[in-house]
C-alpha positions in Angstrom: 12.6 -13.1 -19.3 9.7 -11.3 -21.0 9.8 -7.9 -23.6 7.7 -5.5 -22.1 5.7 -3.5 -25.0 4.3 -0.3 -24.2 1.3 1.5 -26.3 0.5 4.9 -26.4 -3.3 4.8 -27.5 -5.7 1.1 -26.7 -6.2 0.9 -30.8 -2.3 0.4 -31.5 -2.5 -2.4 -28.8 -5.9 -4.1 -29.9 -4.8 -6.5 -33.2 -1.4 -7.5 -31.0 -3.6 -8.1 -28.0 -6.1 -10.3 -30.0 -3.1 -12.2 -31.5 -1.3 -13.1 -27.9 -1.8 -16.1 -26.1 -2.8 -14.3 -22.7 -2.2 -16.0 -19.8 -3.1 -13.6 -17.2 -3.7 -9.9 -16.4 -2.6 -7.2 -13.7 -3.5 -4.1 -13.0 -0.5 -1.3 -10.7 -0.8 2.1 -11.4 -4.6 2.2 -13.1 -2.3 0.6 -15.9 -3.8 -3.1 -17.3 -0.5 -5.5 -18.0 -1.3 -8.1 -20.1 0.7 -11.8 -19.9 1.2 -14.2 -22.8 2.5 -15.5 -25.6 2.9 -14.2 -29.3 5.4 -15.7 -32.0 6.8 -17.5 -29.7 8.0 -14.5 -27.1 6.8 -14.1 -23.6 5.3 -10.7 -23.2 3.7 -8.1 -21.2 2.1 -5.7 -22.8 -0.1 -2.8 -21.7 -1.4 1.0 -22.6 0.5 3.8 -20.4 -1.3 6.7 -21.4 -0.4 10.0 -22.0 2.3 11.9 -20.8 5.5 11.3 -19.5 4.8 10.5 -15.6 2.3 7.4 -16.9 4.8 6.3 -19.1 7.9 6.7 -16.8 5.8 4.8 -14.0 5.1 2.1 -16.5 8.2 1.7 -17.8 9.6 1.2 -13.8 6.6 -1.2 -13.0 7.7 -3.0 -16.1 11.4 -3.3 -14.9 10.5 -3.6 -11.5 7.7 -5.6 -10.6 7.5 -8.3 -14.2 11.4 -8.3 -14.4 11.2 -7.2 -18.5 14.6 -7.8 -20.1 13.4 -5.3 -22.9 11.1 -2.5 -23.8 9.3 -1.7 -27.2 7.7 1.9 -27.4 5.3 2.4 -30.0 3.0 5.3 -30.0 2.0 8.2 -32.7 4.1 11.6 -33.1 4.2 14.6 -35.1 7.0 14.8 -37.7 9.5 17.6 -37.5 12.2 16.6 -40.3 11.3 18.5 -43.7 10.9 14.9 -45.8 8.6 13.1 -42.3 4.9 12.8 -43.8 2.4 10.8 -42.3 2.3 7.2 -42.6 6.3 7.3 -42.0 7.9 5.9 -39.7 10.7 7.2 -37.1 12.9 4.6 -35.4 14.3 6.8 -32.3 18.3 6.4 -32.1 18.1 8.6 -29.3 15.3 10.9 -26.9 15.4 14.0 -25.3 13.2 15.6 -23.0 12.6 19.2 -25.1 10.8 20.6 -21.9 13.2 20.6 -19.7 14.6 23.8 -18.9 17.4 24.7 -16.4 19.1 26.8 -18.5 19.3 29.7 -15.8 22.0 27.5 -13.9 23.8 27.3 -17.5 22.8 23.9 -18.6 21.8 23.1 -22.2 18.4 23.5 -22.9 17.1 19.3 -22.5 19.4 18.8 -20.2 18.1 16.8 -17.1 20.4 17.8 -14.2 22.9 15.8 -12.3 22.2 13.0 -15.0 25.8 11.8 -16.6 23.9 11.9 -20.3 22.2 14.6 -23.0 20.3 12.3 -24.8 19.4 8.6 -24.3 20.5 6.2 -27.0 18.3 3.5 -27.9 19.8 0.2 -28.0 22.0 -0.7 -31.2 20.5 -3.9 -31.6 17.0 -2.9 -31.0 17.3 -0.2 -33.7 18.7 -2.4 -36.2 16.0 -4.8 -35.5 13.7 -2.1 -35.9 14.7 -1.2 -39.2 14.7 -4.5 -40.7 11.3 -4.8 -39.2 10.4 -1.7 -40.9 11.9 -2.9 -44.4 10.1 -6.1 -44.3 6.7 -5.2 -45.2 5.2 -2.1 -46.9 5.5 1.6 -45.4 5.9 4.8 -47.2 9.1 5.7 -45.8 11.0 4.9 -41.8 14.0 7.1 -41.0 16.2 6.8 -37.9 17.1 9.5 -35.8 16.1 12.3 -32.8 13.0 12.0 -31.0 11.5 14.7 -28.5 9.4 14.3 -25.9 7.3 16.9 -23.8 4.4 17.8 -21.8 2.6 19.7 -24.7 0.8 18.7 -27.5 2.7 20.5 -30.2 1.1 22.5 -33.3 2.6 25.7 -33.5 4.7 26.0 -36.6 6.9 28.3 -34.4 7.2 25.4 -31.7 8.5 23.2 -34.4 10.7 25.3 -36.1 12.3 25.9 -32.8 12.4 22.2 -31.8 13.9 21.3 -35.5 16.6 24.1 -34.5 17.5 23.5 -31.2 17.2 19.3 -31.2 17.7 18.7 -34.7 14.6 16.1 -34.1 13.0 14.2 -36.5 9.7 14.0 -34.6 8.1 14.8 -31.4 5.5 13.5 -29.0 4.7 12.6 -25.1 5.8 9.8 -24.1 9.3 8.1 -25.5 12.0 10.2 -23.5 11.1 9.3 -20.2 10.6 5.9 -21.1 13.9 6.1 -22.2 15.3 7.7 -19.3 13.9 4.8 -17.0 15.0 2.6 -19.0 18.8 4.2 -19.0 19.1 4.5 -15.3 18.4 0.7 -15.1 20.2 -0.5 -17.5 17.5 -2.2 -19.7 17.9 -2.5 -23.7 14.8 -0.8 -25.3 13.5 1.0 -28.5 11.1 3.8 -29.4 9.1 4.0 -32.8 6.3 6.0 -33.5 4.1 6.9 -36.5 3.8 10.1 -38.5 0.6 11.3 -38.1 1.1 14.9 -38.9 4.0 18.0 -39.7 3.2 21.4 -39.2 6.8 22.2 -40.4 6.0 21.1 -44.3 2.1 21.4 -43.9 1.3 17.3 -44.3 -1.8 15.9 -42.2 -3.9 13.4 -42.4 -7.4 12.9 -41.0 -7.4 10.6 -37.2 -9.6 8.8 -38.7 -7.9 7.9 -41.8 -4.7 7.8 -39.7 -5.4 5.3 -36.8 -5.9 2.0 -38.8 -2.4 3.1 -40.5 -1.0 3.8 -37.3 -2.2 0.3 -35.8 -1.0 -1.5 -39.0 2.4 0.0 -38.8 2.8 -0.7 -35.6 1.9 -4.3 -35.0 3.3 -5.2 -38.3 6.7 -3.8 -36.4 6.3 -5.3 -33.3 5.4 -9.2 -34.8 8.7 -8.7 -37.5 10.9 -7.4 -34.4 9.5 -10.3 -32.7 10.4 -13.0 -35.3 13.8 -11.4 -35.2 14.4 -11.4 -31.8 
């Protein structure tokens, strides 16, 4: 069975692309899935886009249709945590959905309703994997913890004070919750990591264009390292 990796952005997928043996390509969805070979794994790995219905519809094409036994999110976020500056890292141990709101029928605010969990916990192993990934080669910093995941594009200082206060997250961004709510309801192991690219909450940013090749070193330098792991 193959590990389904899932970009947020074509650059973070375009040095791991280059470096797989592909075998063939699909395309469900408006979403390209690529087929092949790298270090040894079988793979599919494609681009979901922005938002959390692209990546939720992925990450069930994924499961569904390619039979994946495991998904790797990688993707860029803002940091939240005091200490997150860009060109960190932030190994999700768990996701919540910040923009869910049914807190007028007394539910906590994230809460999905009629769903048996808060937040969804990444794998164990994944996460340790993760970090051993991260401590193999050079990064400013990784930390493990809460992720957040909305709808928005976040830069109100006010926003993040209130996300840090409410979700004690270390980072936020569109995409990893409801990969890791598909991923919960079906029972498949999977990871989210993303890359600092900015925090309103201690005034750090860097430049897109200065970011993005950091961004894309970080990530398929975590991917390959998981991959040898594996």
């Amino acid at each position: 069975m193959s590990i389904g990796i899932i970009g947020a952005m074509d650059e973070e997928l375009e040095i791991l692309l280059k470096e797989t043996e592909i075998s063939k390509k699909e395309n469900k969805a408006n979403m390209e899935f690529n087929f092949g070979i790298i270090l040894g794994k079988e793979v599919v790995i494609v681009r979901c886009g922005i938002g959390k219905v692209n990546a939720a519809i992925c990450a069930q094409i994924l499961i569904d249709d390619f039979n994946v036994s495991r998904i790797i999110n990688v993707g860029i976020a803002g940091g939240i945590g005091k200490d997150v500056v860009p060109g960190d890292i932030v190994i999700a141990e768990n996701l919540v959905q910040h923009d869910m709101d049914t807190t007028a029928f007394g539910d906590k605010i994230g809460q999905i309703p009629r769903v048996d969990t808060y937040d969804f916990k990444c794998d164990d192993e994944m996460v340790e994997i993760a970090k051993k990934a991260c401590a193999s080669f050079e990064v400013n910093n990784y930390y493990v913890g809460r992720i957040v995941s909305g709808d928005q594009f976040i830069a109100d200082i006010d926003k993040i004070i209130w996300l840090k206060e409410n979700f004690n997250a270390l980072a936020c961004e569109m995409e990893g919750a409801s990969i890791a709510q598909v991923c919960y309801l079906n029972a498949i192991p999977f990871v989210v990591i993303r890359s600092i690219s900015d925090n309103a909450n201690n005034g750090a940013h860097m430049d897109y264009e200065k970011f993005t090749p950091i961004a894309v070193k970080n990530s398929t330098n975590i991917i390959e390292n998981m991959l040898r792991l594996m």
